[in-house]
PDB file of N, CA, C and O in Angstrom:
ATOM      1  N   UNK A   1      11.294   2.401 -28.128  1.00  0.00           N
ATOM      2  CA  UNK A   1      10.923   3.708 -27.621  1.00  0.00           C
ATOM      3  C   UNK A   1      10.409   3.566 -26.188  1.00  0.00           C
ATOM      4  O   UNK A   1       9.879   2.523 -25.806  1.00  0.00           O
ATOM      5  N   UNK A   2      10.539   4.397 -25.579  1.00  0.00           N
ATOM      6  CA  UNK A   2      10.157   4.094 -23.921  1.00  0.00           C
ATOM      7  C   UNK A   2       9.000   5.262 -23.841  1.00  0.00           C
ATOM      8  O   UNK A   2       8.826   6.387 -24.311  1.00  0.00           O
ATOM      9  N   UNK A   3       8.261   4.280 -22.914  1.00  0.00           N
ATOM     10  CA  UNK A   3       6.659   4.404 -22.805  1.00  0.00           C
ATOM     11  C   UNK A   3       6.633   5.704 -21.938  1.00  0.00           C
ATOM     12  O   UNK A   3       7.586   5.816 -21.166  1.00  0.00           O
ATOM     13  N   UNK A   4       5.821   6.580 -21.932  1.00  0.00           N
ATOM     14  CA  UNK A   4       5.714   7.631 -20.763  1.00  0.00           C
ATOM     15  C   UNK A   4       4.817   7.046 -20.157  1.00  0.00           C
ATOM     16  O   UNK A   4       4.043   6.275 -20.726  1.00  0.00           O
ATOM     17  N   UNK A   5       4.767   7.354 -18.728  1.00  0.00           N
ATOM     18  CA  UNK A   5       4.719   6.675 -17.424  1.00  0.00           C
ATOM     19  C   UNK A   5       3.493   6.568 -17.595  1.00  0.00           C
ATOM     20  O   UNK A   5       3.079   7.080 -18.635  1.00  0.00           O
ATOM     21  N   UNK A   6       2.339   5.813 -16.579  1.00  0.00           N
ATOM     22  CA  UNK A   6       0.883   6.130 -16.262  1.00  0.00           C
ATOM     23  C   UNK A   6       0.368   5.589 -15.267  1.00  0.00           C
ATOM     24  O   UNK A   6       0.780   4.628 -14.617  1.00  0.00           O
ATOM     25  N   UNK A   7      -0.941   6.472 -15.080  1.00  0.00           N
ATOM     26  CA  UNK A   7      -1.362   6.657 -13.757  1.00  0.00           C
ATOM     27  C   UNK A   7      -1.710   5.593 -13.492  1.00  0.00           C
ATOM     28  O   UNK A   7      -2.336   5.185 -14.471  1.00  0.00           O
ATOM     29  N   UNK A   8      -1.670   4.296 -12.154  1.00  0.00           N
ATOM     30  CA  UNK A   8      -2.106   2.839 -12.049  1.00  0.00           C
ATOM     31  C   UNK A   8      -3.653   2.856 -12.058  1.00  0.00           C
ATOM     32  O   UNK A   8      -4.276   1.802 -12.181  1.00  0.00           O
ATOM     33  N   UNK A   9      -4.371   4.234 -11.909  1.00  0.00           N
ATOM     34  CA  UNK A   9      -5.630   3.662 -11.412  1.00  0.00           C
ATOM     35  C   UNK A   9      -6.547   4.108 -12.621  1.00  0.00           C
ATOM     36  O   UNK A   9      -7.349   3.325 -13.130  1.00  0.00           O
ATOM     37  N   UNK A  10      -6.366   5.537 -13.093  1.00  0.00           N
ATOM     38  CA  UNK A  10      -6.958   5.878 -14.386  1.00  0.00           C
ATOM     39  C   UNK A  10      -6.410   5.549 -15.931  1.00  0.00           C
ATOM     40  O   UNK A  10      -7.121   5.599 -16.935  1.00  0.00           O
ATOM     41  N   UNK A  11      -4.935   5.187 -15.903  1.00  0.00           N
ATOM     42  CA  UNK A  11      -3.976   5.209 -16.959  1.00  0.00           C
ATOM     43  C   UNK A  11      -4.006   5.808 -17.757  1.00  0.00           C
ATOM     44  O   UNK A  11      -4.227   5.308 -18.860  1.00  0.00           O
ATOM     45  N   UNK A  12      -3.716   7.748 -17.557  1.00  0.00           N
ATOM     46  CA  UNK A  12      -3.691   8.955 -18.019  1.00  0.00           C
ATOM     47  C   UNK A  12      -2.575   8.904 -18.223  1.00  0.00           C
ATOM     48  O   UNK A  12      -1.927   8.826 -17.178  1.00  0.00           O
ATOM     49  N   UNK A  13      -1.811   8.912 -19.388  1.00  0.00           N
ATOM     50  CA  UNK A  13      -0.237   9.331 -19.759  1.00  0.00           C
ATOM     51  C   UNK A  13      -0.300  10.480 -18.343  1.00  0.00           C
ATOM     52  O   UNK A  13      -1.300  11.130 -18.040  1.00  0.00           O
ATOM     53  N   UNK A  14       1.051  10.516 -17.603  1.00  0.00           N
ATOM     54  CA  UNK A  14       1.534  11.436 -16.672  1.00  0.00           C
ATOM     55  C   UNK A  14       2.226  12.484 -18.066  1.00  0.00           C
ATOM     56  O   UNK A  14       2.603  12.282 -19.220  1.00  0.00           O
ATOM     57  N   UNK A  15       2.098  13.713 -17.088  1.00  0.00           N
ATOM     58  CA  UNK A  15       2.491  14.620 -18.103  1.00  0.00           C
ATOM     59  C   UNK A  15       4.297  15.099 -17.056  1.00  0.00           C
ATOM     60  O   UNK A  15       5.088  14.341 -16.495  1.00  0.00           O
ATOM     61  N   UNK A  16       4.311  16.335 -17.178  1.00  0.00           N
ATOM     62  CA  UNK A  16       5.786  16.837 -17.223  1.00  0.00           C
ATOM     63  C   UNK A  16       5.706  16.594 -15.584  1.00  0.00           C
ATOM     64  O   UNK A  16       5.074  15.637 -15.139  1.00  0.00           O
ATOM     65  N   UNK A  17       6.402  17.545 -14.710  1.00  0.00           N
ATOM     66  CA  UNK A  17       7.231  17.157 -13.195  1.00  0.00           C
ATOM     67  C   UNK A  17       6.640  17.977 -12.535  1.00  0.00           C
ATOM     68  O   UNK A  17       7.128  18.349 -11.467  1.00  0.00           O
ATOM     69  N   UNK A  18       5.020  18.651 -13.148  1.00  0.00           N
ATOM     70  CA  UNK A  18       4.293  19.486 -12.456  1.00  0.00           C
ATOM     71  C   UNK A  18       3.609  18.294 -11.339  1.00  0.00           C
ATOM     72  O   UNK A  18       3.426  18.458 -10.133  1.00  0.00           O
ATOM     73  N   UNK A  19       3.327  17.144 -12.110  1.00  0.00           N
ATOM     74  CA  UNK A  19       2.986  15.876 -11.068  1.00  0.00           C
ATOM     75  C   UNK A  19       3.723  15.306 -10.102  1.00  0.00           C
ATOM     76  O   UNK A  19       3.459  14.182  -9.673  1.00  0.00           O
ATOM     77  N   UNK A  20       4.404  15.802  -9.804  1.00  0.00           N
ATOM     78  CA  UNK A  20       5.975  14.999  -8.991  1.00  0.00           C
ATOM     79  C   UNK A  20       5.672  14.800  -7.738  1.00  0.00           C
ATOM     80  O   UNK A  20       6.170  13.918  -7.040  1.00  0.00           O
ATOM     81  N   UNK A  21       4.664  15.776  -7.310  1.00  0.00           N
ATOM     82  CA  UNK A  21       4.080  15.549  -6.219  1.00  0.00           C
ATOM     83  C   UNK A  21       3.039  14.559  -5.826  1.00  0.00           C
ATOM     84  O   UNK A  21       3.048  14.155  -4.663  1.00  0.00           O
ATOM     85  N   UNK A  22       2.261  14.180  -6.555  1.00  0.00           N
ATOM     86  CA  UNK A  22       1.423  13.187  -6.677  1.00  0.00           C
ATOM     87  C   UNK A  22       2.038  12.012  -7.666  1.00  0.00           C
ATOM     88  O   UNK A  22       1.250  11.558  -8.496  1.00  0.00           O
ATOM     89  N   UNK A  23       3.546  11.420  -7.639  1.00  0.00           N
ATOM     90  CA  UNK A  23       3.704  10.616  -8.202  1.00  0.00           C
ATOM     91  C   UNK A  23       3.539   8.913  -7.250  1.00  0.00           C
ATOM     92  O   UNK A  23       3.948   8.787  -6.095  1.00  0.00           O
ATOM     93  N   UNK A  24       3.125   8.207  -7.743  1.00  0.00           N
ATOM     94  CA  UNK A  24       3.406   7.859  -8.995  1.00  0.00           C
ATOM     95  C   UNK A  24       1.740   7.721  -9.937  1.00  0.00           C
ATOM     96  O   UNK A  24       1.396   7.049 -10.909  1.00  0.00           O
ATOM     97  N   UNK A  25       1.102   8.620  -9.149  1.00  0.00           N
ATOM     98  CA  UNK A  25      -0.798   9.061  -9.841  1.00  0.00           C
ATOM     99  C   UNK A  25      -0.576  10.109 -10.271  1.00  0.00           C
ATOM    100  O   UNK A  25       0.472  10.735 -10.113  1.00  0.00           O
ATOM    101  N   UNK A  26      -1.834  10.563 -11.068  1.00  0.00           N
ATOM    102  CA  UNK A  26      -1.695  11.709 -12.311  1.00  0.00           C
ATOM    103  C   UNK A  26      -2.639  12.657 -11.234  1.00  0.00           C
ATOM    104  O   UNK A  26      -2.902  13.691 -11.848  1.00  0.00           O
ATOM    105  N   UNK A  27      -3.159  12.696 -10.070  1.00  0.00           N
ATOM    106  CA  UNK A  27      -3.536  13.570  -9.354  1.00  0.00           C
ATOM    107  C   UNK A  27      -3.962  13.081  -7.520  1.00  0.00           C
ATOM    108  O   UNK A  27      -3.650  12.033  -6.954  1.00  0.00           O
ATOM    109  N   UNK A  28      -4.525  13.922  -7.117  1.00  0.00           N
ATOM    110  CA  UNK A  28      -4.702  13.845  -5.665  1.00  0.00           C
ATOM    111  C   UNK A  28      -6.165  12.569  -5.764  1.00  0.00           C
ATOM    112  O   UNK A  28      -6.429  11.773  -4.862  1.00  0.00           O
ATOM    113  N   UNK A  29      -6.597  12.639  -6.518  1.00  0.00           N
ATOM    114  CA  UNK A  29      -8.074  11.943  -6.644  1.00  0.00           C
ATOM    115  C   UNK A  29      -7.950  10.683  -6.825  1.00  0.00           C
ATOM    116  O   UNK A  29      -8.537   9.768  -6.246  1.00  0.00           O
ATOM    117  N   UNK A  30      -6.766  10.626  -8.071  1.00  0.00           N
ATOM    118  CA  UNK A  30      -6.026   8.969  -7.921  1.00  0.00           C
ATOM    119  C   UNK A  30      -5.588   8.430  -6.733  1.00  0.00           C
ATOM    120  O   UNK A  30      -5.718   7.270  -6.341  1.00  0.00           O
ATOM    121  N   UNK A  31      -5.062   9.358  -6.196  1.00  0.00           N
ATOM    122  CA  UNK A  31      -4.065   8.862  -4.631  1.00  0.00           C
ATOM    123  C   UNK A  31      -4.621   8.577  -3.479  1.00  0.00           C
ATOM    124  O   UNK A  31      -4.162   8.093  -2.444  1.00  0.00           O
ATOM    125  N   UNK A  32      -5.939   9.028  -3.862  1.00  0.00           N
ATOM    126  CA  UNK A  32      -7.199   8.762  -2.945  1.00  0.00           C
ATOM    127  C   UNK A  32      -7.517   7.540  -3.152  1.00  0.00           C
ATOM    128  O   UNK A  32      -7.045   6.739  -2.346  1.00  0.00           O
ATOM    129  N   UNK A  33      -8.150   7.146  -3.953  1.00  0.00           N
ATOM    130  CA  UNK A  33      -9.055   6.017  -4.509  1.00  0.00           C
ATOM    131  C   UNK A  33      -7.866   5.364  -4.429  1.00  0.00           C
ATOM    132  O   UNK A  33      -8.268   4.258  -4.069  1.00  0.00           O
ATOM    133  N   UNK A  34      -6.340   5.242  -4.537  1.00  0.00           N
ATOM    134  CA  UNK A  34      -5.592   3.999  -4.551  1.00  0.00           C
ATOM    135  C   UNK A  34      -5.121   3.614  -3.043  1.00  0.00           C
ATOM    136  O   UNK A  34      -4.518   2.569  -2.799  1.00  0.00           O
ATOM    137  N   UNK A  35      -5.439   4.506  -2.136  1.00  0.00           N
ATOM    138  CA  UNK A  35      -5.531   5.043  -0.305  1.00  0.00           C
ATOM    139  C   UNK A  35      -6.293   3.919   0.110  1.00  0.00           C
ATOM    140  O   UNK A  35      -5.909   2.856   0.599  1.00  0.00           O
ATOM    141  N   UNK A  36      -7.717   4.422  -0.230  1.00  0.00           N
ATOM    142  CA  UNK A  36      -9.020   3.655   0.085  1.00  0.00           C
ATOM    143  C   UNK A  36      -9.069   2.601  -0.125  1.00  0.00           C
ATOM    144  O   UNK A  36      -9.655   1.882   0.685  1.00  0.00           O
ATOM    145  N   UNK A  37      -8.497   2.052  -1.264  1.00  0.00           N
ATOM    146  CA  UNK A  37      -8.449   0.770  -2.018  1.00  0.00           C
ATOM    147  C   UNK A  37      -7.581  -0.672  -0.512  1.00  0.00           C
ATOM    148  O   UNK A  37      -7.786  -1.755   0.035  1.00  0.00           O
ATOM    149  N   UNK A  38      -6.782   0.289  -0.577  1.00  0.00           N
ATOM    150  CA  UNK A  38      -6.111  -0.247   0.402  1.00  0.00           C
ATOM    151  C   UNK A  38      -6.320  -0.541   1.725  1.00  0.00           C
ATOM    152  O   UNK A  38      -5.849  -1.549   2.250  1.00  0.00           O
ATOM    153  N   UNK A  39      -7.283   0.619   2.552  1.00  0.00           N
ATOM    154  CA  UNK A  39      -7.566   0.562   3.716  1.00  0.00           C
ATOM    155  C   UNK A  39      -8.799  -0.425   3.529  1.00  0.00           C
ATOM    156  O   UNK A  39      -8.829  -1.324   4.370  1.00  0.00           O
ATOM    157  N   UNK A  40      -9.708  -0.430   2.692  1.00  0.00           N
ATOM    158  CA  UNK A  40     -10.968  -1.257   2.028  1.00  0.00           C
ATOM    159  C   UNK A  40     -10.654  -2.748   2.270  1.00  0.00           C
ATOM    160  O   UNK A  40     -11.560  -3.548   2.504  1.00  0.00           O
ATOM    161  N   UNK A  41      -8.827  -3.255   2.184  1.00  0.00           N
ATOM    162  CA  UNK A  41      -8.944  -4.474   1.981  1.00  0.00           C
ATOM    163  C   UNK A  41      -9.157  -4.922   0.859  1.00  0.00           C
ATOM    164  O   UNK A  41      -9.423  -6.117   0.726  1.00  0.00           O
ATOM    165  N   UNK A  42      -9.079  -3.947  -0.372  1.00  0.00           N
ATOM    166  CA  UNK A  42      -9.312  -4.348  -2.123  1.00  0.00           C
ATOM    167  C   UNK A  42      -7.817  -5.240  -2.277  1.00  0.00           C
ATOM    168  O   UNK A  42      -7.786  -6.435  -2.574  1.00  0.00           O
ATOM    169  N   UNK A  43      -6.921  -4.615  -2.078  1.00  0.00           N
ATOM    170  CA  UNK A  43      -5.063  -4.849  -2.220  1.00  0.00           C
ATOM    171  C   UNK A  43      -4.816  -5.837  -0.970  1.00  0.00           C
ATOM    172  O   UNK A  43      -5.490  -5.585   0.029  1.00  0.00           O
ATOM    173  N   UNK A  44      -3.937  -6.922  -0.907  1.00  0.00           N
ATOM    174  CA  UNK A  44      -3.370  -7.787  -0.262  1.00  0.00           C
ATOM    175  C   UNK A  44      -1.991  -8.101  -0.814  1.00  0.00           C
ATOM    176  O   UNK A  44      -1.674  -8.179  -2.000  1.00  0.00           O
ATOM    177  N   UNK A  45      -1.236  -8.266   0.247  1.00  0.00           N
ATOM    178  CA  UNK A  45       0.305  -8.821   0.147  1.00  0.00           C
ATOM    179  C   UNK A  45      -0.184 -10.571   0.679  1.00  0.00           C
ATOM    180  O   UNK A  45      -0.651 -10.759   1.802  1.00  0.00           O
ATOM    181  N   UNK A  46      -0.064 -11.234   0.098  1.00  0.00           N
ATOM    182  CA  UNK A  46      -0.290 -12.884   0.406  1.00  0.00           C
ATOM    183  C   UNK A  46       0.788 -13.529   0.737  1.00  0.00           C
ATOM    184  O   UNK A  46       1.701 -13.245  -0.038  1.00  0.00           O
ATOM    185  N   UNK A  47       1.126 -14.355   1.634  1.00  0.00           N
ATOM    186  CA  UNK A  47       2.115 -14.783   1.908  1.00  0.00           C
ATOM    187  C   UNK A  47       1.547 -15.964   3.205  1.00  0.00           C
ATOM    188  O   UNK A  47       0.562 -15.609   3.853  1.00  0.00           O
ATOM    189  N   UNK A  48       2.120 -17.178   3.497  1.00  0.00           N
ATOM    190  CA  UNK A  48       2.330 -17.992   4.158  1.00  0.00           C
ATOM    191  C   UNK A  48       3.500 -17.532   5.292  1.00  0.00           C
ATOM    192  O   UNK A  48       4.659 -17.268   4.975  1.00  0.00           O
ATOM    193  N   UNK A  49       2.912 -17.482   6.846  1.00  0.00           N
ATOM    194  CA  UNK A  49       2.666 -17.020   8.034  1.00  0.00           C
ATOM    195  C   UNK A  49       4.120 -17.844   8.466  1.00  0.00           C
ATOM    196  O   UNK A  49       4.011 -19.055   8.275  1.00  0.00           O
ATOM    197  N   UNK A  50       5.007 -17.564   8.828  1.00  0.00           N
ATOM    198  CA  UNK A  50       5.739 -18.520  10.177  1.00  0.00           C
ATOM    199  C   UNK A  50       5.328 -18.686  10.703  1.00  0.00           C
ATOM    200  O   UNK A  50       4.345 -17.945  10.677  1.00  0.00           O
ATOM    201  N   UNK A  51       5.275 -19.726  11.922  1.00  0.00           N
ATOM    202  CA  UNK A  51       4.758 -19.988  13.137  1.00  0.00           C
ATOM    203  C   UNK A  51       4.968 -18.576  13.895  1.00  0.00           C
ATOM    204  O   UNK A  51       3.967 -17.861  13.932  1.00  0.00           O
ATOM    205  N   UNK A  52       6.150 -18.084  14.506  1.00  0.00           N
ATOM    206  CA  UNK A  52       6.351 -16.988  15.013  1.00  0.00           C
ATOM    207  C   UNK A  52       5.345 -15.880  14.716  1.00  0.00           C
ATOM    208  O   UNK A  52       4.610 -15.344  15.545  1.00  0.00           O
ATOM    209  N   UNK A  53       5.421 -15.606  13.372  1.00  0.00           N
ATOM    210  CA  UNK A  53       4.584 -14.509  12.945  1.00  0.00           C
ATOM    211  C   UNK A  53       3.164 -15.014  13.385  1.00  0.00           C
ATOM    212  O   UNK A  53       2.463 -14.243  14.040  1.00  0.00           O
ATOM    213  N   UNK A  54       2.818 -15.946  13.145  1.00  0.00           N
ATOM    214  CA  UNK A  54       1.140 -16.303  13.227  1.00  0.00           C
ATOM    215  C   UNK A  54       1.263 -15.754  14.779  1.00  0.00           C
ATOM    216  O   UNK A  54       0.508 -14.813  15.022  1.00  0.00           O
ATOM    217  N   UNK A  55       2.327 -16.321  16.157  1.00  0.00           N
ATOM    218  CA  UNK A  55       1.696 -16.309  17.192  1.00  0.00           C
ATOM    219  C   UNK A  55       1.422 -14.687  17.696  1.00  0.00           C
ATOM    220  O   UNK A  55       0.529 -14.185  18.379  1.00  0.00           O
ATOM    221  N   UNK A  56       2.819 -14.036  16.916  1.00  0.00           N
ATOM    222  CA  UNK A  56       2.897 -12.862  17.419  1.00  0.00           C
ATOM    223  C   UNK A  56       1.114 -12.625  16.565  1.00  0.00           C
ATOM    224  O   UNK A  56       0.339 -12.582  17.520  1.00  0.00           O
ATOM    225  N   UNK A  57       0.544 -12.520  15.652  1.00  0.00           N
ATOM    226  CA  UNK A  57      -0.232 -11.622  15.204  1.00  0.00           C
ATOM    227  C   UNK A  57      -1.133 -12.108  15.938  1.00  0.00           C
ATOM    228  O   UNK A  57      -1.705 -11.082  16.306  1.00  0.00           O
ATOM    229  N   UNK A  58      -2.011 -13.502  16.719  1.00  0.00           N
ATOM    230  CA  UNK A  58      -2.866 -13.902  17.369  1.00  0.00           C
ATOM    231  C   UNK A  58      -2.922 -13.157  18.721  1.00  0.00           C
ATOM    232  O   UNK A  58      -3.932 -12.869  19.363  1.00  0.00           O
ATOM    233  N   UNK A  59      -1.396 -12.858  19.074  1.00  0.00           N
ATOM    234  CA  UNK A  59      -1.263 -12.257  20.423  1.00  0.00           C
ATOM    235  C   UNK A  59      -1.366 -10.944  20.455  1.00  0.00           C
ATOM    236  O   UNK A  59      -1.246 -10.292  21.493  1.00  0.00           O
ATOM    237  N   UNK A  60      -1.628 -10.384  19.160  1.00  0.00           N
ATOM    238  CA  UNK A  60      -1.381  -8.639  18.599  1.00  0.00           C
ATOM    239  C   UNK A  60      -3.165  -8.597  18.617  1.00  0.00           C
ATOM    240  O   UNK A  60      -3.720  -7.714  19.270  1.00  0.00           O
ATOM    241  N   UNK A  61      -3.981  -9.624  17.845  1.00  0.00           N
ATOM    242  CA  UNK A  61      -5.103  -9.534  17.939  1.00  0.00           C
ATOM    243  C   UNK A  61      -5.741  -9.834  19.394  1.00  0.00           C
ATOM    244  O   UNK A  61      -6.940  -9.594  19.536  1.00  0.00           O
ATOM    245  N   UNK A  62      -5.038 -10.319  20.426  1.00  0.00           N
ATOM    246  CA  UNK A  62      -5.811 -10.514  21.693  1.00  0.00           C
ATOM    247  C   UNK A  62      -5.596  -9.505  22.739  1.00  0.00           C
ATOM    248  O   UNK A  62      -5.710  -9.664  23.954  1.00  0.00           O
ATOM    249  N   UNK A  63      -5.235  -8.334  22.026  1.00  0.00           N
ATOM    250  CA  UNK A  63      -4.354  -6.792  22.514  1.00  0.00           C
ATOM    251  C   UNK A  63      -3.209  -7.004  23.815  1.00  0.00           C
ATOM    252  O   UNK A  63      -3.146  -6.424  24.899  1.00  0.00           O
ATOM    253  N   UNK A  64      -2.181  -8.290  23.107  1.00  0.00           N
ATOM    254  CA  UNK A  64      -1.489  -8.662  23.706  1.00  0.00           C
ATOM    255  C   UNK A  64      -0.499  -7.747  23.412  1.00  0.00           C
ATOM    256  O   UNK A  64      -0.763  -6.981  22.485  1.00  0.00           O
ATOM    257  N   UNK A  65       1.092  -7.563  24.218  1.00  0.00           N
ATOM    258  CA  UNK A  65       2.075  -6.735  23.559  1.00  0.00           C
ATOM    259  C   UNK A  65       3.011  -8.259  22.891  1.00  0.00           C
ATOM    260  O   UNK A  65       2.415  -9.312  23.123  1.00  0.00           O
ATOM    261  N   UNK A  66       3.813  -8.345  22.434  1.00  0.00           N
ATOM    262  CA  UNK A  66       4.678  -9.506  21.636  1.00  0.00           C
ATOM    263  C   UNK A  66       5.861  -9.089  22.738  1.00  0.00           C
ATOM    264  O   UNK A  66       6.357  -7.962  22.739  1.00  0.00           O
ATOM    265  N   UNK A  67       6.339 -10.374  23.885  1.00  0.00           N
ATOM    266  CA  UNK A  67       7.896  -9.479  24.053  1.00  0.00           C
ATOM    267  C   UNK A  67       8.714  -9.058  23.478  1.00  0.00           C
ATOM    268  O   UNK A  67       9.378  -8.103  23.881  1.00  0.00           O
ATOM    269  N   UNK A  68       8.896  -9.625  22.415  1.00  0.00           N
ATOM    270  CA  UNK A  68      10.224  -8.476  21.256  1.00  0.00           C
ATOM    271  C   UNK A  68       9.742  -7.883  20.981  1.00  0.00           C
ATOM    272  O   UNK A  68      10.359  -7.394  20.035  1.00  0.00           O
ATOM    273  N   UNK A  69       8.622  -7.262  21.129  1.00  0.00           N
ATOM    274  CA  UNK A  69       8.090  -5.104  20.592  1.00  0.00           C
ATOM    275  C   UNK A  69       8.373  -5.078  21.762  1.00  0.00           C
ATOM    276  O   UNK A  69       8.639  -3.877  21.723  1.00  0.00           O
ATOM    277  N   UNK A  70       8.657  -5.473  23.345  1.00  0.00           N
ATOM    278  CA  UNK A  70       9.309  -4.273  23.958  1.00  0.00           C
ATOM    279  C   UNK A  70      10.436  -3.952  24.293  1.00  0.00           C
ATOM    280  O   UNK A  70      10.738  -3.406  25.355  1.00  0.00           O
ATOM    281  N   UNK A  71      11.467  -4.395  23.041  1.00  0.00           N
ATOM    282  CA  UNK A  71      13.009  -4.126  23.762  1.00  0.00           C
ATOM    283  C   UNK A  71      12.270  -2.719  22.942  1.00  0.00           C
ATOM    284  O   UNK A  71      12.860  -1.639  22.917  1.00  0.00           O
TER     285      UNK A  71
END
């Protein structure tokens, strides 16, 4: 049987396609708190840096421009 969907942050069964707008949360309040979560620094993508990438982001942090962002 297949599961009806749910909300990642409260895990409220989602109800019918009145939510469609606030998918994939069961409201605006979820979409908040999963917003914040994010800007907070709670959530991370982890990954091991190329050299390239490391220099560009050292040079992004020294409010350098990277020459390939300006073609």
């Amino acid at each position: 049987m297949i599961q009806p969907q749910t909300c990642p942050i409260c895990d409220k069964k989602m109800k019918s396609s009145k939510q469609e707008d606030q998918f994939p949360f069961c409201s605006k309040r979820c979409r908040e708190v999963d917003l914040y979560r994010w800007s907070n620094g709670n959530y991370v993508i982890e990954r091991n840096l190329s050299p390239e990438e490391a220099a560009m982001m050292e040079s992004m942090e020294n409010g350098e421009i990277p020459p390939d962002m300006l073609d």
